[in-house]
N, C-alpha and C positions, 0 to 999 in steps of 0.2 A: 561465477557471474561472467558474463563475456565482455567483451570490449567496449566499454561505451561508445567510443568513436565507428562503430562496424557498420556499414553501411545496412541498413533493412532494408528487406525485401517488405511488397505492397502487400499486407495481410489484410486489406478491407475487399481485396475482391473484386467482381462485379454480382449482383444477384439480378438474374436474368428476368425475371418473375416480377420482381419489386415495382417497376416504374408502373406497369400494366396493372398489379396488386391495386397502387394508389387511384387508378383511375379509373379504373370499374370499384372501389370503394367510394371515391368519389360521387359518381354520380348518382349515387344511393342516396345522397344527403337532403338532397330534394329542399322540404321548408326550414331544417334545421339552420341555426345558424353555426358557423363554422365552430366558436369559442366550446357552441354545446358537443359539437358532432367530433371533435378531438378525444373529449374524452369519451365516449362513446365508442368510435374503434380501438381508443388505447388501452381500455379495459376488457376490449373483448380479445385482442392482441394477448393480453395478458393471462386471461383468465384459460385463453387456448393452450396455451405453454405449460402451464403449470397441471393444467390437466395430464398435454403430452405427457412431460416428464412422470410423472403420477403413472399413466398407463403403461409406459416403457418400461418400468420399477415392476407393475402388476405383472404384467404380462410374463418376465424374467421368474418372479415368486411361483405367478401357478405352474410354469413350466418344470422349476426345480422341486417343485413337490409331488413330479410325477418322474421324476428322472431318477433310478434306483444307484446312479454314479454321484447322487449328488447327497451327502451323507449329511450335511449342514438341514435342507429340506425336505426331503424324500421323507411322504408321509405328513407331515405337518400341516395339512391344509387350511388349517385356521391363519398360518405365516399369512399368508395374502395378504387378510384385510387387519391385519395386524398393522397399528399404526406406528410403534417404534422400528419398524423394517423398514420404514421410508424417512422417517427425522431421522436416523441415523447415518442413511448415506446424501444425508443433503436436500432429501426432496417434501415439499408439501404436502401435507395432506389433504385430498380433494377429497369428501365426502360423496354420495353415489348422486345425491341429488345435482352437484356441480362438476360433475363430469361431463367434459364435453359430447359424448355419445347420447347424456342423459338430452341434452341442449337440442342436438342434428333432430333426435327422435321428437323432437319438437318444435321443427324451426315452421312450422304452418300452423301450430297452435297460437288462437288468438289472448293468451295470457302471456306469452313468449319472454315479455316483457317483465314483467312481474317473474317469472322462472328465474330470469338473469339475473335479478336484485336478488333472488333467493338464493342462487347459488355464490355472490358474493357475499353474502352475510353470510353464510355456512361454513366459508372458506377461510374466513374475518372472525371466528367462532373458533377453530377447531388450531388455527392461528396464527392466536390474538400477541405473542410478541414481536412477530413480525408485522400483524395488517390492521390489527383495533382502529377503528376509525378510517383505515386507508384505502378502502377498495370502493370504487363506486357504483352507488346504488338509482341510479338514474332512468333507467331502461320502461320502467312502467311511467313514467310520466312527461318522456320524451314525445317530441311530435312526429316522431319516427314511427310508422305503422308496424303491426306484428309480420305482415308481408317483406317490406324492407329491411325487419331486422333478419327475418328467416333470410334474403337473400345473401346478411351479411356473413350469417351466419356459415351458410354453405360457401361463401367466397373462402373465406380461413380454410374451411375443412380439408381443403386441398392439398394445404401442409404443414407439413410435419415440424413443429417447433422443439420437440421436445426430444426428439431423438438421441440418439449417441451420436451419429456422424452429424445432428444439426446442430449440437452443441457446441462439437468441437471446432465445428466452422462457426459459433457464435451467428450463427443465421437469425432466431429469434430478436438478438442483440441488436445486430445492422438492419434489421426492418423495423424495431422501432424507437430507434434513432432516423432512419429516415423517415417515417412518420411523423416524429415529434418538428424534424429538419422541415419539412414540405407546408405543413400546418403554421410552421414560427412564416413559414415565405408569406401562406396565403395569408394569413391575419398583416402580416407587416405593421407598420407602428400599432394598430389597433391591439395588437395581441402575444406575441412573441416574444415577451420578456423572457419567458424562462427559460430560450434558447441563445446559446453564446456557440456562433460558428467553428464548425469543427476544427480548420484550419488555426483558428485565434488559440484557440484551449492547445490543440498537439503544440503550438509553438511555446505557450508559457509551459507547459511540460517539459517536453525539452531543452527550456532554459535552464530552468529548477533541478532538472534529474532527481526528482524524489524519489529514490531507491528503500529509504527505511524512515520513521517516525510518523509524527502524529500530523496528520494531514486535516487545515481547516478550512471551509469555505460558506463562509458568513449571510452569502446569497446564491443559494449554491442552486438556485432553480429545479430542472430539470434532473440536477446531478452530473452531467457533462464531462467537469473536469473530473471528478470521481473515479467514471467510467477511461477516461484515457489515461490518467495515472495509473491505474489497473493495468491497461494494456500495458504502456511504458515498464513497468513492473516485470511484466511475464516477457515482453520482448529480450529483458534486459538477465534472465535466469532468476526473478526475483521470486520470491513469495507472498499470498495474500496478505499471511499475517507479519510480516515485513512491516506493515504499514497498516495504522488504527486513524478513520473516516469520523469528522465530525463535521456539522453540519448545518445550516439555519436558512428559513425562508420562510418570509411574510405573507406569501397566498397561501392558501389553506390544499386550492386544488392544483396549483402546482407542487409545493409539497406532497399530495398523494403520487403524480406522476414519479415524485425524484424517490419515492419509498419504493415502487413499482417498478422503474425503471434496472435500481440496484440489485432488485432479487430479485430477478429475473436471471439474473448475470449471477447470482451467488456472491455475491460483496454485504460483507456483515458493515453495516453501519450507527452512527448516532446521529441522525438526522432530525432537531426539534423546530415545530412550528413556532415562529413570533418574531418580532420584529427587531432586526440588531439595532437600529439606531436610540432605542430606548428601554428593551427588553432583551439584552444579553443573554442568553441563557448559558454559555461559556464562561463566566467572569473568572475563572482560576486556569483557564485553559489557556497553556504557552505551546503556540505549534509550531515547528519545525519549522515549516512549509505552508503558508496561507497563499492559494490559487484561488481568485476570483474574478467576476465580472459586476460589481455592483450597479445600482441606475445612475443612468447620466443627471448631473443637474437638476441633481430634484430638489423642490423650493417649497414644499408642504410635508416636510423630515418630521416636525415638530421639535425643535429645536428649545423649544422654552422644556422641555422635557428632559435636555439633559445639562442645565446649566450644574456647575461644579461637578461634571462626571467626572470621575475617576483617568477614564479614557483619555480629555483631554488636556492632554501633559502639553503641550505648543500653542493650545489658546484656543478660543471659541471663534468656531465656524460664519463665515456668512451668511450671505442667501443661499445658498446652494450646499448642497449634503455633500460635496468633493471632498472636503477637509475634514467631514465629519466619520466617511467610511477610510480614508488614508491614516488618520491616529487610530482606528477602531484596528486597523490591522496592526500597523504597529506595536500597538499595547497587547495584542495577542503571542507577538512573536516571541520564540525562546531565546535565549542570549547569542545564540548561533545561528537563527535561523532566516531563514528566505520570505520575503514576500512578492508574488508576481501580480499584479492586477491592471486591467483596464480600466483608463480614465481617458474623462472628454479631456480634448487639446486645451481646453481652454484652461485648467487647472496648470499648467505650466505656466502660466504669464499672466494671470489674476493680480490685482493688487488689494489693499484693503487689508480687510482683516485674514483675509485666506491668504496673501499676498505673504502676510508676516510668521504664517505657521510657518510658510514655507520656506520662508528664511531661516527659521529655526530649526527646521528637518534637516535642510543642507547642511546648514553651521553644527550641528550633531554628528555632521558623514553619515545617514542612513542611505541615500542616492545610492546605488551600486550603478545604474544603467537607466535609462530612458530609449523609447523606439516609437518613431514617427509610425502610425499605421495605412497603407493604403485607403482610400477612399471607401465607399460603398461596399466595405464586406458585411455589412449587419442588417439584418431581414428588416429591423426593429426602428431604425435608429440613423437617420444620415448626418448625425453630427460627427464631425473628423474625431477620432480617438488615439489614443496611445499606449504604449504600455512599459508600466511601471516595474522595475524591480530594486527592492530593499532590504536591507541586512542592517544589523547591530553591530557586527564584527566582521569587518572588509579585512582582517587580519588572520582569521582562522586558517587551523593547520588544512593541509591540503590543498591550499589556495595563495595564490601570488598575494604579497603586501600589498593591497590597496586604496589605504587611509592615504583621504582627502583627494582623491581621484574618482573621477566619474564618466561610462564611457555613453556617448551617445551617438543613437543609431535609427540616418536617414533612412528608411525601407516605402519613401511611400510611391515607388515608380516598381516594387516590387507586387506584382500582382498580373494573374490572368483573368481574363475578362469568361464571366459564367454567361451571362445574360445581360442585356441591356443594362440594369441598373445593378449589377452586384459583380463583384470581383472574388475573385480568392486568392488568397496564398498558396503555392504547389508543397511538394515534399520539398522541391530544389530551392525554395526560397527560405522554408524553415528551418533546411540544416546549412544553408550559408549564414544564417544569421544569428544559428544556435553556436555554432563554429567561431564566429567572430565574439562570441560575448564570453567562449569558454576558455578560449585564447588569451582573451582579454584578464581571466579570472588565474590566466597560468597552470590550465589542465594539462597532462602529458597526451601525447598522442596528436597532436596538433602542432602547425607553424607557429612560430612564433607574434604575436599580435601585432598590427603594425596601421596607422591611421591612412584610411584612404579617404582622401579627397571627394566631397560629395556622399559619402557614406559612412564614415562612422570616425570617431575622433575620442580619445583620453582625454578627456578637459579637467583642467585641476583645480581646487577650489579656490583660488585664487583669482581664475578667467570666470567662473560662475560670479564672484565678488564684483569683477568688475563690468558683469553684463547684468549686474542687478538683481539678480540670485533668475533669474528665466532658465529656465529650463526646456527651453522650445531646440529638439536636436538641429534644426538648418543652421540655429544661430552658431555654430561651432563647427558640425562638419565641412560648413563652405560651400560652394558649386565645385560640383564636377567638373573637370577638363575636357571641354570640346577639342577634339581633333584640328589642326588650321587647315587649310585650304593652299597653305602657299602663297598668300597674299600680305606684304608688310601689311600692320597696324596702322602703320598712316597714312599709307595708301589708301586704302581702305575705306578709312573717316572720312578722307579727301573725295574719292569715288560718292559714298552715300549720301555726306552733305550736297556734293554738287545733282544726285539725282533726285533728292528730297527738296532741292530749291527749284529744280524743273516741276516735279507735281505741285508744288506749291506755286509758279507765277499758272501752270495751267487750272488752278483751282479759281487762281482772281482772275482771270478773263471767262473762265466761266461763268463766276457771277455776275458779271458784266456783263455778258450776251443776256443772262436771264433777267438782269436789271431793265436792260432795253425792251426785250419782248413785252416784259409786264407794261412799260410806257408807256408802249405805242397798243396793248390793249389797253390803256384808260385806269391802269393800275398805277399810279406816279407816288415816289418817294419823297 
């Protein structure tokens, strides 16, 4: 395994095609409404793929059953359509009616629609442990004509998802992920839940360094962090099965997306549909490492659903589900294990009943770290957020003593500006921040940990005691140190009081002059 601390190189690329992709897809969509016309490309996205790969397998089979050097096939002609030839090297079985070639040869047929629901049911048939229930079957009852789908149709055909050289540049991957990315922008609050900005996830990854165990995520949407712990994984010499995926999400057709998104990519998962807040499907599940983005402030949880849970060990939640997803993770974690997740800001400095959980979180030591978030990085969502990370045992080997210590980290001046209303985080801002908190945990490979002013501070439970158990990081790092000017301090004072009493006597003769105008037009006080 290589160095954790080694600088990476940019493996996302640029994909030249992509942005152009999106926009002649786009404007196919015509009456559909967006929520519909997502999964509508993201299934034909898919259903392209799994073809490619499928025909790249065929293509290989009939050639080696004609190549007299190739002593495995040579002669075998039935290998082809032999279906254990392709589940054993990993790939799908596409049946002939869900082949994409079957599809092109029909992209002007006015049943077009109906073909495509047949070929995912085929696909969803032949299999059913990976897709029962998961592929969708929409296309005959869409208001998308059999014209516009043919034109979508032909848009894909152009490339190659399935390849060897497209795989290994995960091409398929980063297109739709930026699909899912572009779709979470255009819906914005309306729609976009089940994307959590790529920027937010690589940085709770990189906090975490989840190299091996059992990885949970409770609201796992789209699958996100899934997919970037993966990478992290492969960047870092790891292997897939390093690391076993577990999984929960309350939409029905986001869940399809996050089934689809996975195996696409070859990530074996347990991903169940239902609802954490009162439908655990995990309840003996202790994971190592719980990565999440649950909803902000949500105040129709149903809460009378989980009085006397099990889950809550620090006492029952208020209005707001904060308190009720921060014990659900908790109570998942193993005795050693990490939790990273995103919370609105306002979960730091709540009082009440969520006020006192949180009292009692602290007074346990679960705190490891708190991190102020830049503004406007979420398609979804412009409440200010934060992110949380929690442990059982700030004591464990490989890790600096850090009972009753807790470090927090101002980052919200950390951000580049994308577009008008959205920001991101760079590489350069998540491995300074990854860096400060690994420092802080006493990793080798790194300086030694040290508090700067305005950005990041060791507070010990002691100063938490006596700031009221808040957890809001400014309250602790401070202000930064502005540079002086060279000018004494009481000079200074002296110089701006004396220039703030000059606008100030030119304010009251102003309204003096305009007290008189009003007068003498017949306006009198």
């Amino acid at each position: 395994m290589t160095n954790k601390r080694a600088q990476q190189s940019n493996t996302n690329g640029e994909l030249n095609f992509v942005d152009s992709l999106w926009k002649t897809a786009n404007k196919l969509r015509g009456s559909v409404e967006s929520a519909e016309y997502k999964h509508i490309v993201l299934g034909l996205i898919f259903l392209k793929y799994i073809s490619d790969a499928f025909i790249q397998r065929h293509d290989y089979l009939e050639q080696a059953t004609k190549s007299p050097g190739n002593l495995d096939y040579y002669g075998v002609s039935e290998a082809v359509e032999e279906k254990d030839e392709y589940l054993s090297e990993n790939i799908f079985w596409v049946p002939k009616e869900a082949r994409w070639s079957h599809l092109m040869a029909n992209a002007t047929n006015p049943n077009l629609g109906k073909l495509i629901d047949d070929a995912m049911t085929a696909i969803e048939k032949e299999n059913p442990k990976q897709f029962r229930a998961v592929l969708p079957k929409i296309y005959a009852r869409s208001n998308l004509d059999h014209q516009t789908l043919g034109e979508i149709i032909n848009l894909f055909s152009a490339i190659g998802f399935g390849t060897e050289d497209a795989i290994s540049k995960d091409i398929l991957g980063r297109v739709y992920e930026y699909f899912i990315g572009r779709f979470a922008q255009q819906e914005g609050k309306g729609g976009g839940e089940f994307y959590t900005p790529r920027c937010i996830v690589k940085l709770l990854v990189e906090m975490l360094e989840p190299y091996r165990g059992r990885i949970f995520d409770p609201a796992c949407g789209s699958g996100g962090m899934f997919v970037q712990n993966m990478k992290f994984l492969q960047a870092h010499g790891g292997k897939r099965g390093d690391i076993s995926i577990f999984g929960q999400e309350s939409i029905d057709t986001t869940w399809k997306i996050s089934k689809m998104n996975l195996s696409i990519r070859g990530i074996e998962e347990n991903i169940q549909l239902g609802n954490s807040y009162w439908d655990d499907k995990f309840k003996d599940l202790r994971a190592d490492f719980v990565i999440t983005n649950p909803p902000f402030n949500d105040t129709e949880w149903g809460a009378e659903r989980v009085v006397g849970d099990v889950r809550l060990k620090y006492g029952t939640p208020g209005q707001y589900a904060n308190y009720m997803w921060i014990q659900h993770f908790i109570y998942h974690l193993a005795p050693n294990g990490f939790a990273g997740f995103v919370m609105a800001n306002g979960a730091l400095a709540v009082g009440g009943q969520d006020g006192e959980i949180r009292r009692k979180i602290i007074e346990n030591d679960l705190v490891d770290c708190i991190i102020a978030l830049p503004v406007q990085l979420f398609y979804t969502t412009g409440i200010p957020a934060c992110l949380w990370f929690v442990t059982k045992n700030k004591a464990q080997k490989g890790h600096r003593d850090r009972r009753a210590e807790t470090l927090f980290i101002d980052a919200r001046k950390m951000f580049r500006k994308v577009d008008r209303t959205h920001n991101e985080l760079t590489d350069g801002h998540i491995k300074t921040v990854a860096d400060t908190y690994h420092a802080y945990r006493g990793e080798e490979g790194l300086p030694a940990y040290k508090n700067i002013l305005g950005f990041c501070k060791v507070a010990t439970a002691d100063e938490i005691r006596e700031n009221g158990y808040v957890l809001t990081p400014g309250r602790y790092v401070g202000t930064e140190e502005v540079e002086g000017d060279g000018e004494p301090f009481d000079e200074k004072m002296e110089r701006l009081s004396a220039e703030l009493a000059v606008q100030f006597k030119k304010s009251e003769e102003l309204k003096e002059q305009i007290k008189k105008n009003l007068e003498e037009l017949g306006y009198g006080f």
